[in-house]
C-alpha positions in Angstrom: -39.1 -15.2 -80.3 -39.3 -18.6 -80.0 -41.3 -19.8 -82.8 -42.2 -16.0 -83.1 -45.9 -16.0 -83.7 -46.3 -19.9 -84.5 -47.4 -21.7 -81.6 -50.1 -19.0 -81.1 -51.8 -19.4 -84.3 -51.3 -23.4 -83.8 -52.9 -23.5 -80.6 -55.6 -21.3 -81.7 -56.1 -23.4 -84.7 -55.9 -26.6 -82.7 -58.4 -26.0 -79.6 -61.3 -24.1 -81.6 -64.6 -23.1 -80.6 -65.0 -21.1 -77.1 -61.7 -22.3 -75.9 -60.4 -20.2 -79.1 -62.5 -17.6 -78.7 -60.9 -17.3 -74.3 -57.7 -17.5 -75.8 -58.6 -14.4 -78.4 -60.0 -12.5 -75.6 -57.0 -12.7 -72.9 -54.0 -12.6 -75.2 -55.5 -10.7 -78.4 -56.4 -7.1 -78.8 -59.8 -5.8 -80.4 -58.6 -3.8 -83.3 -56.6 -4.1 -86.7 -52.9 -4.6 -87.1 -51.3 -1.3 -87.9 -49.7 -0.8 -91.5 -46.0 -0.9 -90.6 -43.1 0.1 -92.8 -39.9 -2.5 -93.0 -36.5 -1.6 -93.4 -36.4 -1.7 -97.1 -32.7 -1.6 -98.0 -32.3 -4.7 -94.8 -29.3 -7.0 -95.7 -29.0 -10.6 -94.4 -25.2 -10.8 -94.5 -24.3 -8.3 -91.5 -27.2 -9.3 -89.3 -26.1 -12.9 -89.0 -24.7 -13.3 -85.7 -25.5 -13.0 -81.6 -28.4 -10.9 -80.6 -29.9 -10.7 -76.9 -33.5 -9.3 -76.6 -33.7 -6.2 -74.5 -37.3 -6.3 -74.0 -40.6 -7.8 -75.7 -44.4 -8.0 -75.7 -45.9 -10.4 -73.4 -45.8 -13.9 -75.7 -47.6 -17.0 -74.9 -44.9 -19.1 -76.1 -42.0 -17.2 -73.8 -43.7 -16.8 -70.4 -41.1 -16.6 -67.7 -38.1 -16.6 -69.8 -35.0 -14.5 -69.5 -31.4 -14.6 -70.3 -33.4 -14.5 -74.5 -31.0 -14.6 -77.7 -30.9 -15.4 -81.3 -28.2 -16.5 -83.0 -28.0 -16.4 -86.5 -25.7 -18.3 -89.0 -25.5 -18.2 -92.5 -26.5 -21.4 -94.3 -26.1 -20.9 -98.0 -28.8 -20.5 -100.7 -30.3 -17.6 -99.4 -31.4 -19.1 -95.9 -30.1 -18.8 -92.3 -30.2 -20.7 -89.0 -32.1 -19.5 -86.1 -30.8 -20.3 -82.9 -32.8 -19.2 -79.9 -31.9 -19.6 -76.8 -33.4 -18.7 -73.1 -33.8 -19.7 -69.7 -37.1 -21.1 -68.4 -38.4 -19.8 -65.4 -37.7 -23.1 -63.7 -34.1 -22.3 -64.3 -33.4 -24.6 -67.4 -31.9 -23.7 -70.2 -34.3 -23.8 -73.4 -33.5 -23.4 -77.3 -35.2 -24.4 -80.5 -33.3 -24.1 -84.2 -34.8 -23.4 -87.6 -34.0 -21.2 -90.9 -35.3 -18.2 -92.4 -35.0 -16.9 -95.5 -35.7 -13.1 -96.9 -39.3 -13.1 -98.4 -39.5 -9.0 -98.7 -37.2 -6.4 -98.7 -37.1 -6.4 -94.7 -39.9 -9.2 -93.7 -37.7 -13.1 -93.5 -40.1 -15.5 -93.0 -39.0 -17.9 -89.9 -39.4 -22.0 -89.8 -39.3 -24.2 -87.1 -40.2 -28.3 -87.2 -43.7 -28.7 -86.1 -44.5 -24.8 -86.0 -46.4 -22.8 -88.9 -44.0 -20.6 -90.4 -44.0 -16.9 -89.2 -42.8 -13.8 -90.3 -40.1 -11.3 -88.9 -40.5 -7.6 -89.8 -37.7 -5.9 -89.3 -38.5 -2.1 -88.5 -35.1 -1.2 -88.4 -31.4 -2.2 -87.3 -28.2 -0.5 -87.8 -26.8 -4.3 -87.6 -24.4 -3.2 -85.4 -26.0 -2.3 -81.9 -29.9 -2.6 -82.4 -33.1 -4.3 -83.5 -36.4 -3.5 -83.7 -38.7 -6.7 -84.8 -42.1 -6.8 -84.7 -44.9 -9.0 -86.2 -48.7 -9.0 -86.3 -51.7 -11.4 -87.1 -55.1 -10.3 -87.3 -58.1 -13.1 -87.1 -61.4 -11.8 -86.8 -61.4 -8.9 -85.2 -58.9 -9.1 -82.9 -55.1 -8.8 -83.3 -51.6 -10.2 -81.9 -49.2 -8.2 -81.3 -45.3 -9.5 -81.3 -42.2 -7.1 -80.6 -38.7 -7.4 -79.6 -35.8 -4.8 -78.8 -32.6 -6.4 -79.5 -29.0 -5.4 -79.2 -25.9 -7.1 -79.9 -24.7 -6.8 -76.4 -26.7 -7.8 -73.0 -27.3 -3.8 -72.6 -28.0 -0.6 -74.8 -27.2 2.6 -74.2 -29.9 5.5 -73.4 -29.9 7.0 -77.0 -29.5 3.8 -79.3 -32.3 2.5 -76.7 -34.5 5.2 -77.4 -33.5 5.0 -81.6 -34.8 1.1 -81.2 -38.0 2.0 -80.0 -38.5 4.8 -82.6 -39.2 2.7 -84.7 -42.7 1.1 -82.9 -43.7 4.6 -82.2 -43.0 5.4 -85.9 -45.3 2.5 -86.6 -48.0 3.5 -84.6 -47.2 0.2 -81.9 -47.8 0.7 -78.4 -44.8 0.7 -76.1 -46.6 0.5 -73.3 -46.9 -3.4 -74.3 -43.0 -3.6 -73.9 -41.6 -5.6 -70.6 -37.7 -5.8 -70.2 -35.7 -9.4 -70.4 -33.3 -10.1 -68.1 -29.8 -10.3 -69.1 -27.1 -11.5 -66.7 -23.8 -12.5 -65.4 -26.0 -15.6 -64.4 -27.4 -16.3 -68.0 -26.8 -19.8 -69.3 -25.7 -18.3 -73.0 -24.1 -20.7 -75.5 -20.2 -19.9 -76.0 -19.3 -17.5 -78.9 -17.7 -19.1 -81.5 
């Protein structure tokens, strides 16, 4: 999630021309982004807190990380801290903090210094043991497609698993595009506090 979608549409922006138009090719999708229904009643306030991703679409701007979370904190007036947090595939340990702030009953939009602010549709959540996040920018005629399973603790069970990932299918999103994040006794995770 690092980011989410930003440093795709930066680099696209930034290299132009044919390299642009590779870039579209490999990690975009011929097609239009599907109309998706947010949760509309979402709430901030019991969100905040420690989420590890279960699984995701192949992104860019995470290749070869594991051991993902998000940590969110509440910062006053309406905005909260983003704390993400992962292990490169070199072994070091990564992160990157920013805010977001709720721009639509279940979309926040999500800033980080130096990145082009992204937004973060939340499909559903029950804030207590799942997420299902998911984000998509058209340009042209191609799209990008950005999801992530997340769960409070380093594993789900079979039927809240199944309940997060109702929600793409209910969207019309492919799960297909899903790959599973490794979460681990081994994981470099910041202390609780």
């Amino acid at each position: 999630m690092r980011g989410l979608v930003a440093f795709v549409v930066v680099l696209v922006a930034a290299v132009g021309g044919a390299t642009a138009a590779q870039l579209l090719v490999r990690d975009g999708s011929l097609g239009q982004c599907p109309n998706i229904t947010n949760k509309e009643d979402f709430d901030a306030v019991p969100y905040l807190g420690r989420w590890y991703e279960i699984e995701r679409f192949d992104i860019i701007f995470q290749h070869g990380m594991d051991c993902v979370q998000a940590i969110y904190s509440d910062m006053g007036d309406g905005y909260v801290e983003v704390h993400n947090t992962a292990r490169t595939s070199d072994g070091a340990f990564t992160d990157i903090v920013g805010q977001a702030h709720v721009i639509a009953p279940g979309v926040l939009l999500v800033e980080f210094a130096g990145y082009i602010p992204a937004e973060y549709h939340i499909l559903d959540t029950d804030y207590e043991t799942y997420s299902s996040v998911y984000n998509c920018v058209q340009s042209g005629p191609y799209h990008f497609q950005y999801a992530w399973v997340l769960s409070r603790t380093a594993e789900l069970d079979e039927d809240t698993y199944q309940r997060a990932r109702q929600a793409f299918t209910d969207n019309g999103i492919d799960l297909d595009l899903f790959h599973s994040t490794y979460q681990g006794d081994d994981c470099p995770y910041l202390p609780s506090h």
